[in-house]
N, C-alpha and C positions, 0 to 999 in steps of 0.2 A: 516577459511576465506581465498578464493584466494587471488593472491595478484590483480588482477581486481578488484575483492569488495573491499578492503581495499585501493585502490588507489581512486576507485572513493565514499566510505566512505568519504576519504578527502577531496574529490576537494568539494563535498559536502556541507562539513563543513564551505570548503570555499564559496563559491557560495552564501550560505545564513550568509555571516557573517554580528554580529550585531543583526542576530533576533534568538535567543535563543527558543523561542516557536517553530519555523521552524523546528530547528536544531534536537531540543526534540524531532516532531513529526516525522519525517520521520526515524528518530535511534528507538523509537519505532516500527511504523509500521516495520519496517526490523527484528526488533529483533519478533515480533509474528507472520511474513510471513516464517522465518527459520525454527522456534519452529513448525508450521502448517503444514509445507513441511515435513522435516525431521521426524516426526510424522508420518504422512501419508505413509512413506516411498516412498517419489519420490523421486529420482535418482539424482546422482550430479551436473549433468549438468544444470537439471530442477532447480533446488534450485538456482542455480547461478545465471542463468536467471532471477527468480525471485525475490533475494535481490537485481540487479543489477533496476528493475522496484523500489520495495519497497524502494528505496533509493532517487531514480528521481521521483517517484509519483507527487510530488507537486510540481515539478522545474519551473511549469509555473505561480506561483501565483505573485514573483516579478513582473514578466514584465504585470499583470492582474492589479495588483494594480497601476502600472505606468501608463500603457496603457488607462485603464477603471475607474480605481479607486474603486475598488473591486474587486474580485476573487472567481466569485461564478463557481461552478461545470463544468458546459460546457462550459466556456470558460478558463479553466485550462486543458480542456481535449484538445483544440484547440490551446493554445501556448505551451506547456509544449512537444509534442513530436520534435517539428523543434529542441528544446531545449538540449532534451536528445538526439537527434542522435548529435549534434555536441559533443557534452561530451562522446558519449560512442564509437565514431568513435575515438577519439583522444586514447583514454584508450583501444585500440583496440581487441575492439568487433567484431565479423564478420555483417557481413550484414544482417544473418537470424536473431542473437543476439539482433542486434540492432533494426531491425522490429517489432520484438516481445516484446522486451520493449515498443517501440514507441506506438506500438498496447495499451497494459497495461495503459502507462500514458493516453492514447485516450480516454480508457474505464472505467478510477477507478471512475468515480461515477456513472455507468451504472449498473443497477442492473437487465438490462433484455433487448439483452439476453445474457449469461454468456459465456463467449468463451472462455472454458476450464478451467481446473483445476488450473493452475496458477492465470486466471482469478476471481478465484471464493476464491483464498487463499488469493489474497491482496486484496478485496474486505472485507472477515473477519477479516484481520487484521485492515486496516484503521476504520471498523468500531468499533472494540475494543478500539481502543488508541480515537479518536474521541467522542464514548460514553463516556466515560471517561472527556478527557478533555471538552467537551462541558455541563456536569453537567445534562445529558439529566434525562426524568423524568423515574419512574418505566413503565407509560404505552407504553413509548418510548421506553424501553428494551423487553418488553417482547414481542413487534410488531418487532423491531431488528432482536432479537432473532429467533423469529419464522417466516419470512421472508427471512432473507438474509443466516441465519446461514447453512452450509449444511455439511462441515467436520465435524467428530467426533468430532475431535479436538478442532477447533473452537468454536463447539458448548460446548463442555466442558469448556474451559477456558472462555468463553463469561459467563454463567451460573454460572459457581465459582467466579468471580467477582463482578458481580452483585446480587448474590447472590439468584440465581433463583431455589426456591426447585426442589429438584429428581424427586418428582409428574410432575410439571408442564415441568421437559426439559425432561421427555419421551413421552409429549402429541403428 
């Protein structure tokens, strides 16, 4: 871990302190955006980029739930990047960096259309940890699954989790 991620791992921490399901999800999602990257073998700059997304993903739900009093999808995709450029300018990220997150937080519940591979790795990861946490049902995994999933990876560790026979994750 650079120390950029791991700087802003913290501020993180701090930013949503008090809400420990926050905290949970987005250390998740980062820890199965790394594992998906680094798998796939993209590069390290890629990877960086992309835990530096998978960590601010959800930075805009506080001010959703202030603001609106809920925090559904698109409008998380619409406060959350003003959000992440002021935290990843501080923690100094360049400008293309920081775009490119900004982009990512814009886009994590947009499943179409996928704008790039980063795009398409926190998109599987969030919905790992989410499936998950939200107790979703079997027909909801395997529509999931055979929908959003598109890396090996991904699609392996989504299927070993839920437990998706070898018949049905080579259909």
């Amino acid at each position: 871990m650079t120390e950029r991620i791991r700087s802003l791992f913290l501020r993180m921490i701090e930013f949503d302190r008090g809400d420990p399901d926050l905290i949970q999800h987005f250390t998740k999602v980062h820890s199965y955006a790394k594992l998906i990257a680094e798998t796939e073998q993209m590069d390290g700059h890629f990877v960086e980029v992309l835990e530096a997304a998978a960590l601010v993903h959800d930075i805009g739900i506080p001010l959703c739930n202030q603001k609106y009093g809920s925090h559904p999808g698109k409008l998380q995709e619409l406060e959350g990047p003003p959000l992440a450029r002021i935290l990843l300018r501080e923690l100094c990220f360049d400008e293309a960096e920081t775009e490119r997150v900004c982009c990512l937080v814009g886009e994590h519940h947009t499943l179409s259309p996928v704008d790039g591979m980063d795009h398409q790795i926190l998109l599987e990861a969030d919905f790992i940890v989410n499936s998950f946490e939200n107790n979703v049902s079997p027909e909801a995994v395997r529509t999931t699954y055979e929908q959003v999933f598109k890396t090996d990876t991904g699609r392996k560790i989504y299927a070993a989790m839920f437990g998706l026979s070898a018949e049905k994750e080579t259909e």
